[in-house]
TIKOL-539145 format. One record per residue (C-alpha): residue in one letter; x, y, z. Coordinates in steps of 0.2 Angstrom, whole numbers, plus 5000, padded with zeros to 4 digits. Example, Ala and Ser with C-alpha at 12.3 -4.5 7.8 and 13.67 -1.06 7.14 Angstrom:
BEGIN
A506249785039/S506849955036/
***
This chain:
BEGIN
X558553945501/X557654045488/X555854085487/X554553995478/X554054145468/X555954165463/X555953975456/X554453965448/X555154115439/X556754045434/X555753905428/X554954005418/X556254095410/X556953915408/X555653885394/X556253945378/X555054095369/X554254045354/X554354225343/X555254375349/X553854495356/X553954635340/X553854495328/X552154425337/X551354615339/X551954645321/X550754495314/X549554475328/X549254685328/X549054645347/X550054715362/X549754635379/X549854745395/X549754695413/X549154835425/X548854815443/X547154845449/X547554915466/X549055035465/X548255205464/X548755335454/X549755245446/X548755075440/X547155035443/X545255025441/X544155165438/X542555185443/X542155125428/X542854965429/X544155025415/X546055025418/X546855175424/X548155275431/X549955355427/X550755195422/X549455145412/X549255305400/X550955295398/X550755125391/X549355195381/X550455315373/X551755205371/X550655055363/X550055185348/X552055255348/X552555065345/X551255025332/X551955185323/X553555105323/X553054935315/X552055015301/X550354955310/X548755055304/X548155005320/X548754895335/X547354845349/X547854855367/X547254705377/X547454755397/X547654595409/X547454625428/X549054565438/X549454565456/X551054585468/X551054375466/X551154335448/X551654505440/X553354455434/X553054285430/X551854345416/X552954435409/X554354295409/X553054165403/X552554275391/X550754295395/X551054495396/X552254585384/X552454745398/X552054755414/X551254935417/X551054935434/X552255015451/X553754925447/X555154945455/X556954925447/X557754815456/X559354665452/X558254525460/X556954565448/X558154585433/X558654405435/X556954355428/X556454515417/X557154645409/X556654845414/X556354985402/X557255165405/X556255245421/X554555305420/X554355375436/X555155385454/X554355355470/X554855285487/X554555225504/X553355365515/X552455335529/X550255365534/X550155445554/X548755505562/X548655685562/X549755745578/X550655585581/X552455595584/X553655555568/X555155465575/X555155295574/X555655275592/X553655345596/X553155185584/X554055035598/X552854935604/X551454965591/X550554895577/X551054945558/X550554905543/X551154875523/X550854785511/X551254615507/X552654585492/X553154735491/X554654815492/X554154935506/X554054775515/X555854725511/X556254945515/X555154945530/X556054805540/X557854855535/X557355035542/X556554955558/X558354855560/X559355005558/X558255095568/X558154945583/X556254995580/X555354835589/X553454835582/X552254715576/X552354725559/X550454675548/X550454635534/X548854695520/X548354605503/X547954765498/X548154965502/X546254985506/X546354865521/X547954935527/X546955105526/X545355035533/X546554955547/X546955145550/X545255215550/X545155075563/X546355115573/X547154935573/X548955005569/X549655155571/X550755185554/X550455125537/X551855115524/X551855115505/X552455225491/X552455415495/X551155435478/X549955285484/X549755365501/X549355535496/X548255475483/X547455345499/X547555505509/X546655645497/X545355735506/X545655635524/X545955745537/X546355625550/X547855585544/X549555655536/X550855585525/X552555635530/X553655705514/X555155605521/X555655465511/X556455305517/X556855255499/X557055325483/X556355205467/X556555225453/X555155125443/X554955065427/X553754935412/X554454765414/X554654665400/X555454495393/X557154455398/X558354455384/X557154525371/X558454665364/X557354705350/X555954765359/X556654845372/X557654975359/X555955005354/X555155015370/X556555145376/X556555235361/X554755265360/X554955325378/X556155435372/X555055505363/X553755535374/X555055625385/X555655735375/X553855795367/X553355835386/X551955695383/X552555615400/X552455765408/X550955795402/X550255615406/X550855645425/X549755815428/X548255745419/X548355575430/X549055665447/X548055825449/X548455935460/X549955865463/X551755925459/X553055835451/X554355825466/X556355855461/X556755685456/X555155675445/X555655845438/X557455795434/X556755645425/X555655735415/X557255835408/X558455675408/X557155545398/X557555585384/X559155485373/X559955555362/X559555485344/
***
């Protein structure tokens, strides 16, 4: 049986678009972009209340790169929060034109919306407490924690199958509980993308992120399925950004401190299309 979520999504994309997306920003001079609130460092709030992160620059860039193309002397950015429940259905319903949050390139997904070329590659790591052992035999029999509708989730219990891993696995509607949970000592292992965690774990000495991946993602802006015009300018305005070492650029100004791993680094060199 397929999930709620997936068919309220295919009834979405059942519903026939009104305009084509570059049409609509062309006369409206208005792009609409989703950004999660709660995905630190790559889309979330500041302390300012103002949207931020990796992802979202990117967008940014990207918005003013688009508004180039279309001959706009100006094109306003309207940010609208999304979470882990509604993400893609806004962007099939058209309530979003790009989803600039940590988005994960998956086939499931592309039955409902179409992806843009990566922006950035992440994966699976897991949080310990400084000491603990890292096998995930030390883990039978305990408590661990991730975030719910994730992918992790999906990541984490195919590893604990392979693995014949038996814990408790709890679930968080957000990364700050799962950390909290931690502080807490409620579970002993917390989940999530490699850049989440280190960016959850900055300054805390109690606990380590492992450099092991379970996963390797590469991420990228969701947009509407079908809608060939828009994502030829999507990708090639990407492109661009790649190939002017804006995205590079984007990653050490919203990541400080942190070095592009080797994936990250390939991408940077292989973002770029040939015109």
């Amino acid at each position: 049986m397929r999930p709620l979520a997936s068919l309220l999504l295919a009834a979405a994309m059942a519903v026939p678009a009104t305009a084509q997306t570059v049409d609509r920003i062309r006369s409206e001079g208005e792009i609409r972009l989703g950004y999660r609130q709660d995905a630190a460092p790559l889309s979330y709030v500041d302390d300012q209340g103002v949207p931020a992160g990796y992802t979202v620059q990117v967008c940014a860039q990207l918005a003013q790169a688009l508004g180039r193309a279309l001959d706009l002397e100006e094109i306003e950015m309207t940010f609208v929060p999304v979470d882990t429940s509604n993400r893609f259905a806004k962007v099939a319903d058209g309530e979003i034109d790009l989803l600039c949050g940590a988005s994960t390139i998956t086939m499931s997904r592309r039955e409902f919306v179409d992806f843009s070329i990566p922006i950035f590659v992440d994966g699976t790591a897991v949080m310990l407490p400084v000491g603990a052992e890292t096998t995930f035999s030390a883990l039978n029999g305990a408590s661990i924690g991730v975030r719910s509708g994730t992918t992790t989730e999906e990541a984490l219990g195919n590893t604990l199958t392979q693995t014949g891993t038996e814990a408790e696995v709890v679930t968080f509607d957000s990364h700050e509980e799962g950390l909290a949970a931690m502080q807490a000592g409620e579970i002993a292992a917390y989940f999530a993308d490699q850049s989440i965690l280190l960016f959850l774990n900055a300054g805390n000495r109690d606990f380590m992120v492992m450099d092991r991946l379970l996963t390797i993602e590469k991420q990228g802006l969701a947009l509407p399925r079908g809608d060939d015009e828009f994502r030829f300018l999507v990708d090639g305005a990407l492109s661009g950004l790649y190939n002017t070492g804006v995205m590079e650029g984007i990653f050490r100004e919203t990541l400080p401190g942190v070095e592009p791993g080797q994936a990250m680094q390939w991408l940077f060199r292989l973002g770029p299309i040939l015109p």
